[in-house]
N, C-alpha and C positions, 0 to 999 in steps of 0.2 A: 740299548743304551738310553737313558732316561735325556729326556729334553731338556735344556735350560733357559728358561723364559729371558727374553733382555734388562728384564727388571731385576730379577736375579743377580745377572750380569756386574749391569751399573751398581747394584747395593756392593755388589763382593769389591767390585772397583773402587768406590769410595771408602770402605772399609781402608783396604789397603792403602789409599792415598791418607788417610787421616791418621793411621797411623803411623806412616812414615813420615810425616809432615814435619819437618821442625818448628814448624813455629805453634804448637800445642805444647800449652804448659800441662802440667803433671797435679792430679791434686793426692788427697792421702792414699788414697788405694795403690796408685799404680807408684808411689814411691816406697810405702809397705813390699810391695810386688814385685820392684827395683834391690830394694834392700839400702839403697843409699840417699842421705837428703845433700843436696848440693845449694851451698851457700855462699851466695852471688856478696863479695864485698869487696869495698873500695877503701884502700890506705888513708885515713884520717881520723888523727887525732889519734885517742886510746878504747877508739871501737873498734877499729884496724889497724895495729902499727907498722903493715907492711912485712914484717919477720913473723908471722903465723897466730901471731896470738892477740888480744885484744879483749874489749868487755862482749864486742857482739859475737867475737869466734868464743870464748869461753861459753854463752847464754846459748845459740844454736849449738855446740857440739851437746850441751846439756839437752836441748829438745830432742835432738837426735837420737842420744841415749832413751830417754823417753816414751820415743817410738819405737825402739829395738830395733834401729836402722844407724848406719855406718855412715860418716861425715866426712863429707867434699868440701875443700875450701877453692871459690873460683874466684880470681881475680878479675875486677872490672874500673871502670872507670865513671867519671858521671855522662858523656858524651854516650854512653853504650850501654846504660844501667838497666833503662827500662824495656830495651830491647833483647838485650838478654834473659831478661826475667818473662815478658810476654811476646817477644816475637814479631814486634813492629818498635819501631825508634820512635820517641816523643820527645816533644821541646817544649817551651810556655809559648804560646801566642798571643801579646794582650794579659786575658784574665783568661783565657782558656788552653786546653790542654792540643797542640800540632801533631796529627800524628804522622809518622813518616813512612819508610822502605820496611818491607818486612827483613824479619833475619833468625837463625835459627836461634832457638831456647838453648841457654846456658844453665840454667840455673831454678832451684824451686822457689826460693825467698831472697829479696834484700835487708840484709841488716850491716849497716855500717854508718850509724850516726845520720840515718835521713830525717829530714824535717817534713812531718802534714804541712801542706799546702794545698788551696784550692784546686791548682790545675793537676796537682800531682793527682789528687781523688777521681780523675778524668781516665786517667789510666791503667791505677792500680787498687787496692783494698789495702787499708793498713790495719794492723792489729791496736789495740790497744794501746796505750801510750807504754811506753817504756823508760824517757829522760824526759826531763824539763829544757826548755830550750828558750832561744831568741837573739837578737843580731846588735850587737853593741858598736861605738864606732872606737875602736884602737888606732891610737896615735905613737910616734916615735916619743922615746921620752924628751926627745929636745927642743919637740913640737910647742908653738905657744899655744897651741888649744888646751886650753884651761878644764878638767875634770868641773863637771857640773853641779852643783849643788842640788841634794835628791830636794824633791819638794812633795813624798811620801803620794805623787799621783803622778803615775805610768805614763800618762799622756802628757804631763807640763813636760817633764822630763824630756818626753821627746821632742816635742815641740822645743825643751830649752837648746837639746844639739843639736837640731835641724838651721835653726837660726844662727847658730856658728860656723855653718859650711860656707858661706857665700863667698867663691874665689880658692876654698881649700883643695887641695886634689884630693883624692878620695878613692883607692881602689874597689872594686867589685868585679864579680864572675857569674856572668851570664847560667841559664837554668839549673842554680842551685840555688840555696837560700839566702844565699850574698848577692842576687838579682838587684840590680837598682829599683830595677820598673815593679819593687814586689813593694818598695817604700816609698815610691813618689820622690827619686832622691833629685829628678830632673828639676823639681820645682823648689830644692835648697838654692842653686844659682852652686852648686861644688862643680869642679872641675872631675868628672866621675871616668874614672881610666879604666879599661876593663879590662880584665886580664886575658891573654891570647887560646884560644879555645885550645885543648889538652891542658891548660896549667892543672893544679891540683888545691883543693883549697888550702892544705900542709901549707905549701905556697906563698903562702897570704902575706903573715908577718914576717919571714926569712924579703919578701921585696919590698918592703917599706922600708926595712934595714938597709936595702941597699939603696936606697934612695928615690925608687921605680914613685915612689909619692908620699904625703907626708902622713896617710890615716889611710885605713883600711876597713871593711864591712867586716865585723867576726862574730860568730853565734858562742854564746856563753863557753859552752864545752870546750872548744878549743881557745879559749880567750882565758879560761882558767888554766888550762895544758901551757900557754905560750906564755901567761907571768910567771911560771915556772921556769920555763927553758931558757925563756931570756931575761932573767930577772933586771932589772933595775930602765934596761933599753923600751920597754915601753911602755905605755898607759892608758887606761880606759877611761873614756870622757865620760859616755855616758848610754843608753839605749838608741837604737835607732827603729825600733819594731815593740809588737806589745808582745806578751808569753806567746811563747811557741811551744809545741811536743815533737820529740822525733818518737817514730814508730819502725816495726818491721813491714813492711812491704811487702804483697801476693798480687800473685795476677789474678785478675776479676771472677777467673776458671777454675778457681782454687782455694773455695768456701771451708772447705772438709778441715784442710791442712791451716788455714788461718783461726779455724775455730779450737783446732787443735792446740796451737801455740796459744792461744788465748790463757785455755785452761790451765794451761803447764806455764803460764806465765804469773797467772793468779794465783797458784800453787806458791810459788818459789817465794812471791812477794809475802803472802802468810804465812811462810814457817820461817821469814827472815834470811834465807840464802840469796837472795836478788841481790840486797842491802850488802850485804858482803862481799859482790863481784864487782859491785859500784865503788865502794871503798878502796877496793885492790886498784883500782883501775885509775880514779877521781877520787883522793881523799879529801878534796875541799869540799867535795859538792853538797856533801851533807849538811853542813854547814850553810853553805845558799841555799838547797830549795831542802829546809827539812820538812815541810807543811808535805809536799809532794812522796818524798819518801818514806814519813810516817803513814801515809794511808795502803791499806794493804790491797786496795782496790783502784784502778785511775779509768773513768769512761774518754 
């Protein structure tokens, strides 16, 4: 019987612990190898509407097709996003990214209306831009906060609604992009309410309506979805942030699969099919950022 050294041993042992491990994310091989991509998303907005379908379930089941691999829709939330996706929980801390408890992988990618931000870069890899974004402040329409006069520079602008908060309440929701501490909103003098951890950003404008305060933190996308839904009940003052991008989201161990989507993303936007899932989805949006979606390229 042949001997088996301890080195041996421990390699075969680690082997096996690494691959049972849940908290190793997956990159393209072993999902090729799988045969399915599973895709980590959260109900918001018309990226997720919660009933299966959305601009980011339409965009991934498409990359899926793509890879000749079969599509998993996983539901998540924001409290559990990045731990699902890499296998450890993160929060903002400051300007930097907390990381927390391990837990096992749910999922290959996030797509569901996230926004690039610094600390998020801490955790994960994001693709390519995909939407135009940013954080406006929505008011009840009975509200006297007065809509802003643009003054054709991004910065007066905010500067003019920041100067309007002093004594207003103000909702926001801790590590998403409706973060107060992401716009300095402690230094408006607003009364800034935060909303109670599991709320959902959906959320947002249905509690102003109920009176929970009188303005709200909202990012573009959903701020054009909610003057629809609730027409005439509210109004947009003015920015509170300068451009933003949401992207899809990889764990840092999943180059292959990020690169992948890259290309299959720069595809769709040069033969014009992106532009058409965006319209089904947001047909105003075209209209606000056309500058964005005429270019068939976004770094």
């Amino acid at each position: 019987m042949r001997k088996v050294s301890v080195y041996q041993l421990l390699a075969v042992f680690l082997g096996l612990v690494l691959t049972a491990s849940p908290g190793i994310s997956r990159d393209l091989s072993d999902i090729k190898k799988d045969g399915v991509l599973r895709h980590l998303a959260i109900p918001y907005a018309n990226f997720y509407t919660g009933r299966g379908d959305g601009l980011d379930v339409e965009l991934i089941r498409g990359f899926a097709e793509e890879l000749g691999v079969s599509y998993e829709l996983v539901e998540t939330d924001w409290q559990h996003v990045f731990g699902d996706l890499t296998g450890r929980h993160a929060k903002r801390q400051g300007k930097d990214a907390q990381f927390l408890e391990r837990t096992p992988v749910r999922g290959d990618l996030v797509a569901s209306g996230m926004t690039i931000l610094d600390w998020r870069t801490q955790v994960v890899d994001f693709s390519k831009p995909t939407f135009p974004s940013g954080v406006w402040l929505v008011a009840r329409a009975d509200s006297n906060l007065s809509p802003i006069v643009p003054a054709n520079d991004l910065a007066e602008d905010i500067r003019q609604v920041k100067a309007a908060l002093a004594g207003r309440t103000v909702l926001a929701l801790l590590n998403t992009c409706l973060d107060p501490g992401l716009y300095q909103m402690d230094a408006t003098g607003a009364d800034v309410r935060l909303q109670p951890k599991g709320r959902k950003l959906n959320e947002m404008v249905p509690a102003i309506l109920n009176q929970d305060a009188e303005s709200t933190l909202l990012d573009v996308p959903d701020a054009l979805i909610a003057m629809e839904r609730w027409p005439g009940q509210i109004k947009i003052v003015g920015p509170i942030s300068g451009e933003q991008r949401m992207a899809v989201a990889f764990a840092k161990n999943s180059p292959e699969l990020r690169e992948a989507f890259n290309s299959y993303l720069q595809r769709i936007r040069r033969d014009g099919s992106y532009n058409l899932m965006v319209k089904k989805y947001y047909p105003g949006v075209l209209r606000y950022f056309s500058d964005f979606f005429a270019r068939t390229d976004v770094d």
